[in-house]
N, C-alpha and C positions, 0 to 999 in steps of 0.2 A: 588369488585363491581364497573363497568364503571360508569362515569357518564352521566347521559342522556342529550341528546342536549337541547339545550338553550329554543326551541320550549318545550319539555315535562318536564320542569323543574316546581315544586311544589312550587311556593312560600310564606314566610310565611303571615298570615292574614292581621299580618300588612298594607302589601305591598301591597297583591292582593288588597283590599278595595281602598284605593286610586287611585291604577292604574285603577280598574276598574271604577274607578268613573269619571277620566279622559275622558276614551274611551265615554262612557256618556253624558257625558256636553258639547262634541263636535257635537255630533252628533242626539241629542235627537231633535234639531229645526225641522231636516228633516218629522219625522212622524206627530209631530203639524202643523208644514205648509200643510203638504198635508191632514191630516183631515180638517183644517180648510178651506183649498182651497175647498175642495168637500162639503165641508156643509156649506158654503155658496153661492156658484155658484148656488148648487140643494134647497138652500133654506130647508134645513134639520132642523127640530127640534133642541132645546139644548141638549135633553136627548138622541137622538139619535146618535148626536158628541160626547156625552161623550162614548155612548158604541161604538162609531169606535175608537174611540179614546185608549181608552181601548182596543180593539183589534189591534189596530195596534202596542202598546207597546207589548205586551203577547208574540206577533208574533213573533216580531222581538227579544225579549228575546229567546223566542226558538230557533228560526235560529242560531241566533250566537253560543246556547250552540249545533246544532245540528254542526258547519261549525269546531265550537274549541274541540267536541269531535270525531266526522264521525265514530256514530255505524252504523255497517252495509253497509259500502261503503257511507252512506248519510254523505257528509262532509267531508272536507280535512284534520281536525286536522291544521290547521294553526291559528293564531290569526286575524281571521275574524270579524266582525260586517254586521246582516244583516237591511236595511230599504227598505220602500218600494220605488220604484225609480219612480224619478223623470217622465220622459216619459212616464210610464204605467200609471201613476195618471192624468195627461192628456188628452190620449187614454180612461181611465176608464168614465172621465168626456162627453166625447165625444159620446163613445156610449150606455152612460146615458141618456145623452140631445136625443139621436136621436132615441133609442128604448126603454128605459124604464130601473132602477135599477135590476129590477130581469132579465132580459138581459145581464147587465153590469157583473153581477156577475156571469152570466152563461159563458159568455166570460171568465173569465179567471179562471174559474174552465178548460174551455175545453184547454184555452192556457197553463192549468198544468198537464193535459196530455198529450197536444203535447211534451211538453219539454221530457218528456220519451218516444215518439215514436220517435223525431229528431234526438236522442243522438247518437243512433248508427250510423248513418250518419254524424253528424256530426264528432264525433272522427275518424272516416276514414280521415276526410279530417284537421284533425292538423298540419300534417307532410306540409301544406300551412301556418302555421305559425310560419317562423323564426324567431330569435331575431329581426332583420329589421323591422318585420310586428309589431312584439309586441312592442319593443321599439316606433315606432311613434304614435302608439294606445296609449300608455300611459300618451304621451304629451301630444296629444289630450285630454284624460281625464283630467287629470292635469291643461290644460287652460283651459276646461270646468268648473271645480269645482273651479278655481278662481273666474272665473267670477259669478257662484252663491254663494260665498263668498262673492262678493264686492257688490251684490244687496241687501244683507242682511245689508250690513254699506250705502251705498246710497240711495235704495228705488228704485222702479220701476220709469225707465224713463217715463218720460210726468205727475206723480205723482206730489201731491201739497207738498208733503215730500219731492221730490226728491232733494239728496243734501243738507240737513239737516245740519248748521255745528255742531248743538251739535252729528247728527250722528257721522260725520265725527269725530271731537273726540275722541268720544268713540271708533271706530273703529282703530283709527290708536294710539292709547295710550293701546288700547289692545295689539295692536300687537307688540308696542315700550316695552309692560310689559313684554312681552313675552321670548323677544328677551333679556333682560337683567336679566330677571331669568336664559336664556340659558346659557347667559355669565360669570355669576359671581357668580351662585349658584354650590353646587356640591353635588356628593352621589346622593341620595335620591331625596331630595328636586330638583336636576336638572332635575330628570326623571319627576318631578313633575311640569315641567316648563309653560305645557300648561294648564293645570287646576289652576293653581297660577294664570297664568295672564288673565285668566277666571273670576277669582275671583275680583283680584284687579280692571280689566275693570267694574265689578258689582256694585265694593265698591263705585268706581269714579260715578258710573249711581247715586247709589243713594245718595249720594252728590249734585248732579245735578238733581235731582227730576224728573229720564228718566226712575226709573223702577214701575212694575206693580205687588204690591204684595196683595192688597186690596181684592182681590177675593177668595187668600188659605183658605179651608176650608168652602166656600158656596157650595160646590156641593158633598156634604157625604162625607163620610170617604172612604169605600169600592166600589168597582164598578168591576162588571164581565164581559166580555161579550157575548154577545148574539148572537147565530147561528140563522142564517139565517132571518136577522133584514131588507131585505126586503122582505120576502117571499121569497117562491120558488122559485128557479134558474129555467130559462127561456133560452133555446139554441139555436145557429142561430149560423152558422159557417161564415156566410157573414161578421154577425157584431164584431165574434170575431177576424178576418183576420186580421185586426192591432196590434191585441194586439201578433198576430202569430207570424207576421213577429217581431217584436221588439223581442221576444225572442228568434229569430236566432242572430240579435244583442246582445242580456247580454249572449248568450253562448261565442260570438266572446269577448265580454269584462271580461265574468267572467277568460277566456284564459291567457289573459292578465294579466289582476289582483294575478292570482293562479302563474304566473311564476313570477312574479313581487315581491310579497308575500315571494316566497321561495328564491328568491334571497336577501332580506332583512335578513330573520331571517338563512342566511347560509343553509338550506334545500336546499340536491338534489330533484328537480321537474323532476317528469317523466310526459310530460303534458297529453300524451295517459292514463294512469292510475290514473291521480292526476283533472286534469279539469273535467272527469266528474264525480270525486267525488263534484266537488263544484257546477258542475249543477243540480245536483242529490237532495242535499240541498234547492237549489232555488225554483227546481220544485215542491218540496214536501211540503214546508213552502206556497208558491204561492197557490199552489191549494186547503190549508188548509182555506188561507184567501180569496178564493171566497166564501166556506161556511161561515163564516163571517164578509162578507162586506167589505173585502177590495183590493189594486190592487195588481197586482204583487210586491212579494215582492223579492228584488237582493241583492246577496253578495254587500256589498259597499267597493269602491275606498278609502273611507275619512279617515277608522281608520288605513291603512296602514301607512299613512303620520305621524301620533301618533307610532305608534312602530318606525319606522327609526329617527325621533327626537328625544325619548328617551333611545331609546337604550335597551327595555322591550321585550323581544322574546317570555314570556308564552303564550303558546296558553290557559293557565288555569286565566289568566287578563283577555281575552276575555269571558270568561267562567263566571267570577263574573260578568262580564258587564252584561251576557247576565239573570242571575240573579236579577241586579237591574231591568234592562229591566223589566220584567215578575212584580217584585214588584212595579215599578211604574204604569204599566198596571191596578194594582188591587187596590193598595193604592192612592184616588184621589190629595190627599193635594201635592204631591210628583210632582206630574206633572202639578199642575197647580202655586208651584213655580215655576219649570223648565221654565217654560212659560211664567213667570213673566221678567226672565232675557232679557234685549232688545235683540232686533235684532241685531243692530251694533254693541255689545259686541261681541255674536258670529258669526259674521260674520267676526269682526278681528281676531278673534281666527282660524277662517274656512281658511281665507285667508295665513297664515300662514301655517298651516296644508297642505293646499291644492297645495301652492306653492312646496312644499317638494314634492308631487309625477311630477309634472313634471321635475322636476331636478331627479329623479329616470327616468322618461323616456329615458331623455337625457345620464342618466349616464349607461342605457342599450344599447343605441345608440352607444355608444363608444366602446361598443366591436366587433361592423360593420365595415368593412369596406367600410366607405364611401369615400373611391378614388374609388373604384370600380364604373363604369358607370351605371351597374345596379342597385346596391345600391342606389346610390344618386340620379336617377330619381323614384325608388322608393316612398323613403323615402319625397322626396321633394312635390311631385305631391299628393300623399295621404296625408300630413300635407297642401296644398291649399285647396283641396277639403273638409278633415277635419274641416281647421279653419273657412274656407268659414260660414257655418254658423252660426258659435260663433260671429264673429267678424262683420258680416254685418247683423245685425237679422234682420227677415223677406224675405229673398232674392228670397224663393221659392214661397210666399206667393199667387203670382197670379197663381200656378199652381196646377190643380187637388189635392184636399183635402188627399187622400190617397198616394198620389205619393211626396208632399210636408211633409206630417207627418213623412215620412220616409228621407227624404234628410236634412230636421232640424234637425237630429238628427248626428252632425260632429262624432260623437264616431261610429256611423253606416259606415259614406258614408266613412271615414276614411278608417275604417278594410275593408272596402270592397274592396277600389282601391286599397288598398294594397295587397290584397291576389290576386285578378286580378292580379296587374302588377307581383307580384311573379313569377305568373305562368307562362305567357306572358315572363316574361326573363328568367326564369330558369327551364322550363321544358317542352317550347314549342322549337321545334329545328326550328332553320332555314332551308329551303331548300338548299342543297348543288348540284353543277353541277359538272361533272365528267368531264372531257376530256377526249379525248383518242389520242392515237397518231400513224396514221397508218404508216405503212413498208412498 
């Protein structure tokens, strides 16, 4: 009897439970913040943020068991984690404010099934994405999620927090724990290195009187949630156009991520066969959470950086994650400790994590060659335009609302110059002239 690769590997409960608790505590801040970012902005009820809230754990429990089993072509069987991302939550707030919640929600019911009428068009045009394209897309990514790592340990600039030193701290003693579990632990307990130093940054918060546990337990036990919690979906193809175009972008990033992914856990990627398994996923979990209430939800970048640290290829650790997921959705007390843990603890935990896939970018980079001319203006010009608005935020700010919503987004403008210049060097010919020479 062969033994099955590292990816379909069964491990035992022990194991799963902690790994999967790992994958968890890194990334659970994401779907809190963006609940609480929209129900406050919209001025939402508390009961009502509890059932988003609620739905967006369920969700995202799903996802991941739909990305770490893929019945049906839905899912790539990789150890994926899905949340809802960043930019659509945004976009959702946006054309909330300007036409109404049951608008908002009809928007990306209809942008989840765009994503199945794109796909076929899109994977035509993969064979535009070399290692060159994907490798710079993932530094991009990779300096993107540091830096919403490091706002998690600082605080939003111009904030009265901002720069905190007990954040500060916390944040870089997480990361100092981190890194000496890495060091000096082994077995087990080293795979266990990011959730350790999760822990011990907690331990250090409340030593120091930074966390907020006072409220487990005020808001029931149980909590379900609730389809279609602002009424009926309301449809406008005008107002969903934002959320359209960004999901031509998480196809270009999910691309990425899926080759990225399989290069980690030693899996041959076939990206024609294998990406729109993880689009398929996205699309299908998405369109489940405009019935309700919530934004697009995307394979995510972050738990990647968790399996290349420690060394854990099950795609069936994602699979328990995506189990606590689904139980902290339903069970309140569970996530409103989660929630209790500071910001700058996970945040130094994030930054850490986070660091690790841009150093995968780069270490995909290296199998380019960049003496190559074309290459290296590739590569170079797409990581400007890329970091451009990571690193100078606000840059497009004075230009047309929908034309700037899309050029903030460095993971977009990135993959796009690059697939442009791709093409532009490698499969537009130059004109050639002929001489002839007469007799």
């Amino acid at each position: 009897m062969s033994t099955p690769h590292p990816v379909d590997q069964r491990l035992p409960l022990a194991k799963l439970l902690p790994f999967g608790l790992q994958h968890v505590l890194v990334m659970a801040a994401t779907p809190i913040s963006s609940v609480f970012l929209v129900s406050k902005t919209l001025g939402m009820t508390p009961e009502l943020t509890i059932k988003l809230l609620s739905a967006t754990f369920v969700l995202a429990g799903l996802g991941t068991l739909l990305q770490s089993f893929g019945p049906w072509r839905f899912g790539v069987r990789l150890p994926f984690v899905m949340l809802p991302g960043g930019a659509p939550v945004v976009l959702f707030l946006a054309i909330a404010q300007e036409h109404g919640l049951p608008t908002a929600s009809g928007a990306v019911i209809l942008t989840g099934v765009f994503y199945f009428v794109a796909l076929p068009l899109f994977t035509r045009l993969l064979q535009f994405f070399p290692t060159v394209v994907i490798g710079t897309m993932i530094v991009i990514v990779g300096v993107n999620l540091v830096k919403v790592g490091g706002l998690l340990v600082t605080g939003k600039p111009g904030s009265p927090d901002f720069g905190d030193p007990r954040d500060l701290l916390l944040g870089f003693a997480t990361v100092a724990f981190t890194v000496l579990f890495l060091r000096f632990l082994t077995g087990m307990l080293r795979q266990l290195a990011v959730v350790l130093g999760l822990a011990a940054g907690t331990g250090m918060a409340v030593l120091l009187g930074a966390t907020s546990f006072g409220e487990v337990g005020e808001g029931g036990v149980f909590n379900l949630p609730d389809p279609l919690p602002f009424g009926a979906p309301e449809f406008s193809l005008f107002a969903a156009l934002p959320l359209m175009v960004f999901a031509l972008v998480s196809m270009a990033e999910a691309t990425g991520q899926t080759v990225l992914n399989g290069e980690i856990v030693g899996k041959e990627i076939d990206p024609r066969r294998d990406v729109p398994r993880t689009i398929r996923g996205d699309a299908l979990i998405s369109l489940l959470g405009g019935f309700f209430g919530t934004s697009l939800m995307v394979t995510s970048g972050e738990n990647i950086g968790i399996v290349r640290m420690t060394g854990v290829r099950s795609r069936y650790v994602t699979a328990v994650a995506g189990v606590m997921l689904v139980v902290i959705g339903v069970v309140t007390p569970i996530a409103e400790v989660i929630n209790g843990i500071p910001a700058a603890v996970v945040g130094g935990t994030a930054i850490v994590v986070f660091a690790v896939i841009t150093v995968l970018g780069i270490q995909l980079l290296r199998q380019v060659d960049l003496a190559d001319h074309a290459n290296s203006v590739i590569c170079a010009v797409a990581l400007a335009f890329g970091l451009l608005p990571i690193l100078v935020p606000g840059v497009y700010d004075r230009l047309p609302s929908s034309l700037s919503t899309f050029l903030d987004s460095g993971v977009a403008v990135g993959a796009f110059v690059a697939v442009g210049l791709n093409i532009a060097f490698h499969y537009l010919r130059r004109p050639t002239t002929s001489t002839t020479t007469e007799k």
